[in-house]
N, C-alpha and C positions, 0 to 999 in steps of 0.2 A: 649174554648175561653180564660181562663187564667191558660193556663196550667203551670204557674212555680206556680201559687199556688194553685192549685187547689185539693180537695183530690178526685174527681169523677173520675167513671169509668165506665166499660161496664154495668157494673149491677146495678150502682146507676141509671145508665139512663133507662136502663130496669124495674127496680122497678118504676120511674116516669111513665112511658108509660102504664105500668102495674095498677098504682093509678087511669089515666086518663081514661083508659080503664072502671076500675069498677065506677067511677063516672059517662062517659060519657056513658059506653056501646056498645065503638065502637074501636076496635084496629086500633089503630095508625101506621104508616108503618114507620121504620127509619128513613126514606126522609120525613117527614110531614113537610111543613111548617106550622108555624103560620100566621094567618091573621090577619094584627091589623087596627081596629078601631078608629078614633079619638073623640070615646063617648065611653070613658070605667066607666062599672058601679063601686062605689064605694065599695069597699070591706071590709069590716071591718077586724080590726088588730088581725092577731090571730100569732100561733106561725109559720107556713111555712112562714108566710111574714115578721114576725121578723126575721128568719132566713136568708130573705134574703136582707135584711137592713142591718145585720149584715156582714155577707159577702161582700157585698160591702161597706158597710161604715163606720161602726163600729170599735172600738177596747176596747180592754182590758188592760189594764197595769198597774203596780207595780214599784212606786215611793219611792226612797231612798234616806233621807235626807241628804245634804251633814256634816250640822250642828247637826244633834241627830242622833239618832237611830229608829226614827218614820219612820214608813213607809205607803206609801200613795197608794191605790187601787182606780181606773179609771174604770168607764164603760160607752165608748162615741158614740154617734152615731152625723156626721157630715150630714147636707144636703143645698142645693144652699137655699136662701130665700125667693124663689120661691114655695118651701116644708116646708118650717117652720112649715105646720102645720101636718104633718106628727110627727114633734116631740114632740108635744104638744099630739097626738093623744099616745105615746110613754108612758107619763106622768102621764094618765090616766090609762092605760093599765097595766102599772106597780104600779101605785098608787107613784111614789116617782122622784126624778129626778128632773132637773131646764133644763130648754131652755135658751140661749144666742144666744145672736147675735153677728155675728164677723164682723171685720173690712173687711175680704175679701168678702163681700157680701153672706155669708154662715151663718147658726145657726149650731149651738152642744147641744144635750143631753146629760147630765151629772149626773152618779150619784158617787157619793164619798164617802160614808156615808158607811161604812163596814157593821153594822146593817140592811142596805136599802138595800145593795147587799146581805145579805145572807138571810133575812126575805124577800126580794120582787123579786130581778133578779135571784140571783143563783136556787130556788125553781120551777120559770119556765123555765130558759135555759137549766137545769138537764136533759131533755129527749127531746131536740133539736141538731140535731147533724150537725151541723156545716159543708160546702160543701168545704172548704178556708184552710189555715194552721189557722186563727185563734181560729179552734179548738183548739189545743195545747195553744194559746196564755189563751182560756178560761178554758183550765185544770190545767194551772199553777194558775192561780188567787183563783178555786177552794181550791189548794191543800194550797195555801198563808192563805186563810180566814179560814181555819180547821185547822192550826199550829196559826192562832192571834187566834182562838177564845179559842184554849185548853192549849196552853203551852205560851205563850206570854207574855213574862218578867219572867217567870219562870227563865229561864237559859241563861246562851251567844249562846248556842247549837240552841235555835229557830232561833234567829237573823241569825247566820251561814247557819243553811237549809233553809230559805229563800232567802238568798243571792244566794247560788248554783243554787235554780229549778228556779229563776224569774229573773237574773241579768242581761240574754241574749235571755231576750223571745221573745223579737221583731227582733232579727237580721234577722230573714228571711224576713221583711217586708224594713230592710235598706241596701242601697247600699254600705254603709260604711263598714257594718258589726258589727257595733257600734247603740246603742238607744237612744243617743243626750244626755246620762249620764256627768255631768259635771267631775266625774273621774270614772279611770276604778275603776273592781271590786277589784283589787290587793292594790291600794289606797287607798279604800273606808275601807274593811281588814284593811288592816294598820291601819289606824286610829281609829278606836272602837275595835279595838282586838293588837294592836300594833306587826300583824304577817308579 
């Protein structure tokens, strides 16, 4: 269905079929359609439907300040306000996090808190593997919070390797080829390292 970003294949869909088999008992034939209901039971959050919040609505990002050298880590999950409580339910789940409501008739999950992503999110998205490119977007922010939590202000050397693995992590997700950064990475350089 979203094959420019999608990382599934033959066999990720065969392992599903293969889940559904030993849950339900009963193989499934390629061609199966789904039947839907308009009384679906409530499911409680676990991580296959994080996963797929994520995938769809979710992102990860890594914020560089134009004015310091601080850098800022994002973990959002957007939905209509219709769902707002889906993010609340988000909240709990993860134990940390704020909900907002936006001006376009949507709410955002939001955690910021670099401590709150590596004590509450990173702990459970670690053995979630992501269906989207935003895997990758989630392996950068990984490798961002394990360079701030052990070498960070140690040297100019961290600030550098962060800048490299995280300064273009979202380009697959923009048309542009650009991630709405107010200058490039070559500017950004320049000015806190004068290269």
């Amino acid at each position: 269905m979203n094959s420019e970003t999608t990382l599934r294949d033959n066999a990720s869909k065969l392992n599903i079929l293969n889940e559904l088999d030993k849950k339900y008992g009963t193989h499934l034939p390629a061609n199966y359609q789904v039947q839907y209901t308009y009384e679906q039971p409530f499911i409680k959050i676990n991580t296959e439907f994080i996963r797929g919040l994520i995938d769809g609505d979710g992102s990860f990002n890594v914020a560089f300040r134009t004015d310091s050298r601080k850098i800022g880590l994002n973990f959002t999950v957007v939905q209509e306000l219709s769902s707002i409580s889906v993010l609340y339910e988000l909240v709990s789940f993860f134990k940390c996090g704020s909900v907002y409501k936006l001006p376009s008739e949507a709410a955002r999950y939001q955690v910021q808190s670099r401590e709150e992503l590596l004590k509450n999110i990173l702990p459970v998205l670690k053995d979630v593997k992501l269906n989207t490119r935003k895997q990758n977007n989630l392996d950068i922010l990984i490798q961002v919070c394990d360079i701030l939590n052990t070498s960070w202000y140690k040297n100019e050397d961290s600030l550098l390797k962060i800048v490299e693995i995280a300064w273009d992590m979202n380009t697959a997700c923009s048309a542009t080829g650009g991630t709405g950064r107010k200058m490039s990475k070559e500017e950004y350089l320049s000015k806190f390292f004068g290269k």
